[in-house]
C-alpha positions in Angstrom: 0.0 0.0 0.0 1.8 2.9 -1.1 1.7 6.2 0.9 2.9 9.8 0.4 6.2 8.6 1.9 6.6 7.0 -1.4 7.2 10.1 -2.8 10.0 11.8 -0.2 13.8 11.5 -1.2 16.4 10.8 0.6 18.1 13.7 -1.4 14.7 16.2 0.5 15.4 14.5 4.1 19.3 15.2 3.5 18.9 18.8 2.7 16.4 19.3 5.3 19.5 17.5 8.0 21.9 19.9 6.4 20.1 22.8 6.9 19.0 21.7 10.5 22.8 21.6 11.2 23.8 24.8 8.9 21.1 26.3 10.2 21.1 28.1 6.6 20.8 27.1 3.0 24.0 28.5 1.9 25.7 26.5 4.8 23.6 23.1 3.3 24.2 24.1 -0.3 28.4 24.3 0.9 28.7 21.2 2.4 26.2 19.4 -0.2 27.9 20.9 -3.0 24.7 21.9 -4.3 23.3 25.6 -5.3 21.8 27.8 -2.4 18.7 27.9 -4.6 18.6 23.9 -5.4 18.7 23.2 -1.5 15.8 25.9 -0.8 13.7 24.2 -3.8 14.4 20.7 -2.4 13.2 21.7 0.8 9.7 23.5 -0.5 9.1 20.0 -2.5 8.6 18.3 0.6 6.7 20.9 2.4 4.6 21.0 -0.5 4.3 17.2 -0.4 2.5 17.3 3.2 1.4 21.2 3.1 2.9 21.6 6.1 6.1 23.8 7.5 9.3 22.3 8.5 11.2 25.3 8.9 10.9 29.2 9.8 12.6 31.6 7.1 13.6 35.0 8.3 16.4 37.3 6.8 18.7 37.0 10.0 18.1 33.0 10.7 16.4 29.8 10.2 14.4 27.3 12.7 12.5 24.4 12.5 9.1 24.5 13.2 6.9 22.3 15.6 6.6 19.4 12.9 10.4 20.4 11.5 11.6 19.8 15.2 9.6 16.2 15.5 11.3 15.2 12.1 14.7 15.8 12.9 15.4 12.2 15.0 13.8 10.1 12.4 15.3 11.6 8.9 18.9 11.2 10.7 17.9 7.3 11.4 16.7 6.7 7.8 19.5 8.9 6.3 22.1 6.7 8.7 20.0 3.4 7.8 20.8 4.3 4.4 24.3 4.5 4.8 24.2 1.2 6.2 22.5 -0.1 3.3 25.0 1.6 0.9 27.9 -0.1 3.0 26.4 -3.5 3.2 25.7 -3.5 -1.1 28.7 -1.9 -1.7 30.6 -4.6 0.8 28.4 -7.7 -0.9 29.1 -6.1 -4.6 33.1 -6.5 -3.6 32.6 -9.7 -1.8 31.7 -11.5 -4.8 34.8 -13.8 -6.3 33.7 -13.1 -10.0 34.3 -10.3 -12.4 37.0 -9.5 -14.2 40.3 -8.3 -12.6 42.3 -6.4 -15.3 46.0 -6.7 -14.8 48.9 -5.3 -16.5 52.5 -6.8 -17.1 55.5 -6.5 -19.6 54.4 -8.2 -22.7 57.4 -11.1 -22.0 56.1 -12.0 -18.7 52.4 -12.5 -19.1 53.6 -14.9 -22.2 56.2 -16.7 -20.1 54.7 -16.5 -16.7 50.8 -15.4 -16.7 49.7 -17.5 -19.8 51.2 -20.9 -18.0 48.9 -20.0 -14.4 46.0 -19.8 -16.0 44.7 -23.3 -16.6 45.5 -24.2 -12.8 43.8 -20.4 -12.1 40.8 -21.0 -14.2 39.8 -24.6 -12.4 40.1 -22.7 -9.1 38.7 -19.5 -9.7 36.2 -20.2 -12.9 34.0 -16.8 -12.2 36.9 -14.9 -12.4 38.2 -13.5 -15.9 42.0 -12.6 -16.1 42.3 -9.8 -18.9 45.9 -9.4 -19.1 47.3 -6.0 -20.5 50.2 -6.3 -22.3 52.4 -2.8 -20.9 55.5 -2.0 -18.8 54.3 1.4 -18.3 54.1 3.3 -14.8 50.6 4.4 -14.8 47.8 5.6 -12.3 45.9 2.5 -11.8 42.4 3.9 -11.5 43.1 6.5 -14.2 42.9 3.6 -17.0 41.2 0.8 -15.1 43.6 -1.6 -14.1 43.0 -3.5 -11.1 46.4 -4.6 -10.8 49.9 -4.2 -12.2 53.2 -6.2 -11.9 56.5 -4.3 -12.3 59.7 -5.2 -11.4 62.4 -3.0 -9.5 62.2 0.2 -7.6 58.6 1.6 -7.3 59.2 5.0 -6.4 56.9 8.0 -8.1 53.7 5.8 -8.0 51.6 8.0 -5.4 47.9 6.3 -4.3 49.1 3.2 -5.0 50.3 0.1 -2.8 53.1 -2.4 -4.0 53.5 -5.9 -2.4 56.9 -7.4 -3.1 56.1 -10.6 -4.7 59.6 -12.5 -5.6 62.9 -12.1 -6.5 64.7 -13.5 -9.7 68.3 -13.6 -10.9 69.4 -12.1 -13.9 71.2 -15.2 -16.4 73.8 -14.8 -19.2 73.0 -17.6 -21.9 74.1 -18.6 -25.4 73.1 -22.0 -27.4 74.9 -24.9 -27.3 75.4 -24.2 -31.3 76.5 -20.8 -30.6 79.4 -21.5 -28.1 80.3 -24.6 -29.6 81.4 -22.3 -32.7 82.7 -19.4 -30.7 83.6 -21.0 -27.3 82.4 -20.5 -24.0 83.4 -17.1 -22.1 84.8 -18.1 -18.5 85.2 -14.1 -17.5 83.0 -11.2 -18.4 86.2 -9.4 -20.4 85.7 -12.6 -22.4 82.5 -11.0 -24.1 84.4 -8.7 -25.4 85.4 -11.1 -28.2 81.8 -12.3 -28.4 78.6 -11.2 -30.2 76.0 -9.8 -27.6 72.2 -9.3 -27.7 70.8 -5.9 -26.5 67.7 -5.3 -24.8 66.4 -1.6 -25.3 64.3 -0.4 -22.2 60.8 1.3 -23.9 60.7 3.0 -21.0 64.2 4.7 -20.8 64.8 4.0 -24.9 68.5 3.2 -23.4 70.7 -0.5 -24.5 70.5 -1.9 -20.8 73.4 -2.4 -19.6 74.6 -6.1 -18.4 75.0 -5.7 -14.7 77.5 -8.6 -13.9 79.1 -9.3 -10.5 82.6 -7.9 -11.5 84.8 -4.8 -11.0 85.1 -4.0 -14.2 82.9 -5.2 -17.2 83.7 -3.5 -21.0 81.2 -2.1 -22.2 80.8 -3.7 -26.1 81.9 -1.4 -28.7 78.6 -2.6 -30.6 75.8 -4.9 -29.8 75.3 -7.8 -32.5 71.8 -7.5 -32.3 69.6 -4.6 -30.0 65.4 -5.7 -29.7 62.8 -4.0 -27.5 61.1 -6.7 -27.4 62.4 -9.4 -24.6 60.9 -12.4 -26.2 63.2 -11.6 -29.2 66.4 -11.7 -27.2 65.3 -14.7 -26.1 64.6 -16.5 -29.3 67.9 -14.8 -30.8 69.9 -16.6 -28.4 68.1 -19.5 -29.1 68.9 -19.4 -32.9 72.4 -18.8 -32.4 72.6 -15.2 -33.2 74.7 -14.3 -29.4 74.9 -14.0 -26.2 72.0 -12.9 -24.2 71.7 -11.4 -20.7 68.1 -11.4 -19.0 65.9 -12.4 -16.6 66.3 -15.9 -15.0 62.1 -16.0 -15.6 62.6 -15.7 -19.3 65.1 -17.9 -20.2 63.6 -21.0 -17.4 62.3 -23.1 -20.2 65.4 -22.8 -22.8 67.5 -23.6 -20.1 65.2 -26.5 -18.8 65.0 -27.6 -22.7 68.5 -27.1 -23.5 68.0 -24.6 -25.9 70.3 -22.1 -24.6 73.1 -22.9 -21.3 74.0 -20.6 -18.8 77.7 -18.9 -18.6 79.1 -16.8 -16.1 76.9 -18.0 -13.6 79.5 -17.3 -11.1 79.2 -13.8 -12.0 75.3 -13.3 -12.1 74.0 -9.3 -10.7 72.1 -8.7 -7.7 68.8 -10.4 -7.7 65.7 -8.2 -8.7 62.1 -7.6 -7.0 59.2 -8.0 -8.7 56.0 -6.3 -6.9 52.4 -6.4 -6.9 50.4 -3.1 -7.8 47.0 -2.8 -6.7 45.3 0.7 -5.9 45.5 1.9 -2.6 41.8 1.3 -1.8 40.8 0.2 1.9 38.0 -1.9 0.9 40.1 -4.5 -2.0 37.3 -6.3 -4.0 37.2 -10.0 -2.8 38.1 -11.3 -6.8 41.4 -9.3 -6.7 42.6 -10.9 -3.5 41.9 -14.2 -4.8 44.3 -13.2 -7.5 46.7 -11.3 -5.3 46.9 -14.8 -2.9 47.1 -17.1 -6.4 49.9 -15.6 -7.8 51.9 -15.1 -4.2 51.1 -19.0 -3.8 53.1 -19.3 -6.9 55.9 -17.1 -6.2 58.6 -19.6 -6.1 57.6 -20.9 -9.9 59.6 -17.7 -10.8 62.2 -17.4 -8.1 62.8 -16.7 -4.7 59.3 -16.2 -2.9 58.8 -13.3 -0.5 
């Protein structure tokens, strides 16, 4: 049975609370962020509604009346009862492990680590879709709706945003059997200097990276054999015999497991690098991105050393 409650807001009962508190309209329009005008109009639409007064207007000050006074308990429990409501939906909307969780990650990794989790993720989580961004970019998160973002070293400059280390990996120099069976095996670093060497050019930098091995002194190769900014490349040029490659322990795992390419210098591998989980610095994280978060950490030591 409907009544002429039906037809009062929760936007005419706010306003009214505002003002109450204000005890003007240009106070309630302020902290409603709302015109002086649109708060007094709000206001007359539910006096008009019951043709009563809830308020006495004067020049110098404004008061409820009798029936604005017996209003003001019950419009603060409905608008607080609201907010309850709002927290509960909003809380029940997050709980939910489903949904898509959009993450980003170098183009390299997802192919090499994401794309080989996700038959074992899928059977666990099957109301959860993966949509895996190909990117090594520092962005804002929320600005281009990403749930989550993977990135490996230093994490300094990304404001609003919290990074949870995730594991550690060593960085591998590698040629192919073929390859150093034709050029021989280097047993120091200055022993690449007689060797051709595979580049990696950083998209984020647009720099050669430089090979940082454990030694005093390492020359610096009057000229690369081959430069890519594309990781997967490196990889696959080592494999074919084109050089020597320097990368991620991560990305070369299966040639070295396979054979296809052999470490060298491992006595003279750089400091191991982090790799961190991005997620927005949200209090309340939806219930489907912590069931990826915890998947992925429960596989940290697939890729190296868990943390």
């Amino acid at each position: 049975m409907s009544t002429q409650f039906d037809n009062v807001s929760l936007s005419q009962l706010r306003c009214f609370i505002a003002v109450i508190d204000a005890r003007s309209f240009a106070g309630a329009a302020r902290h409603l962020a709302l015109t002086t005008s649109g708060v007094s109009k709000t206001i007359s639409r539910l006096e008009a509604a019951y043709g009563l007064r809830l308020l006495h207007r004067s020049t110098h000050s404004i008061s409820p009346t009798e029936a604005g006074e017996k209003l003001i308990g019950p419009a603060r429990a409905v608008l607080n009862g609201a907010a309850e409501i709002d927290a509960i939906l909003t809380h029940a909307s997050k709980s939910a492990a489903m949904g898509n969780v959009r993450i980003s990650a170098p183009p390299a990794f997802i192919r090499r680590c994401l794309v080989p989790l996700l038959p074992a993720f899928i059977e666990r989580h099957p109301d959860i879709v993966l949509d895996l961004r190909a990117s090594d970019a520092i962005v804002d998160l929320a600005e281009v709706g990403l749930d989550l973002a993977i990135r490996s070293g230093p994490l300094d400059g990304v404001p609003g945003h919290v990074g949870r280390l995730w594991f550690e990996f060593d960085w591998v120099t590698c040629g192919s059997p073929s390859y150093l069976k034709r050029r021989g095996t280097p047993r120091t670093p200055a022993d690449l200097a007689t060797h051709g060497l595979i580049g990696y050019r950083n998209t984020r930098t647009g720099l050669v990276e430089p090979w940082r091995l454990r030694a005093e002194s390492f020359p610096r190769p009057p000229a690369w054999s081959f430069v890519t900014d594309d990781a997967e490349s490196v990889l696959q040029a080592a494999v074919n015999g084109a050089g020597i490659m320097w990368g991620p322990r991560w990305l070369a795992a299966d040639g070295l497991a396979s054979g296809k390419v052999i470490e060298v210098l491992p006595d003279w591998r750089g400091n191991t690098t982090p790799v961190s989980i991005l997620r927005r610095g949200q209090t309340l994280l939806p219930t489907r991105v912590r069931a990826v978060i915890d998947f992925l950490r429960s596989r940290a030591a697939t890729f190296g050393e868990a943390k």
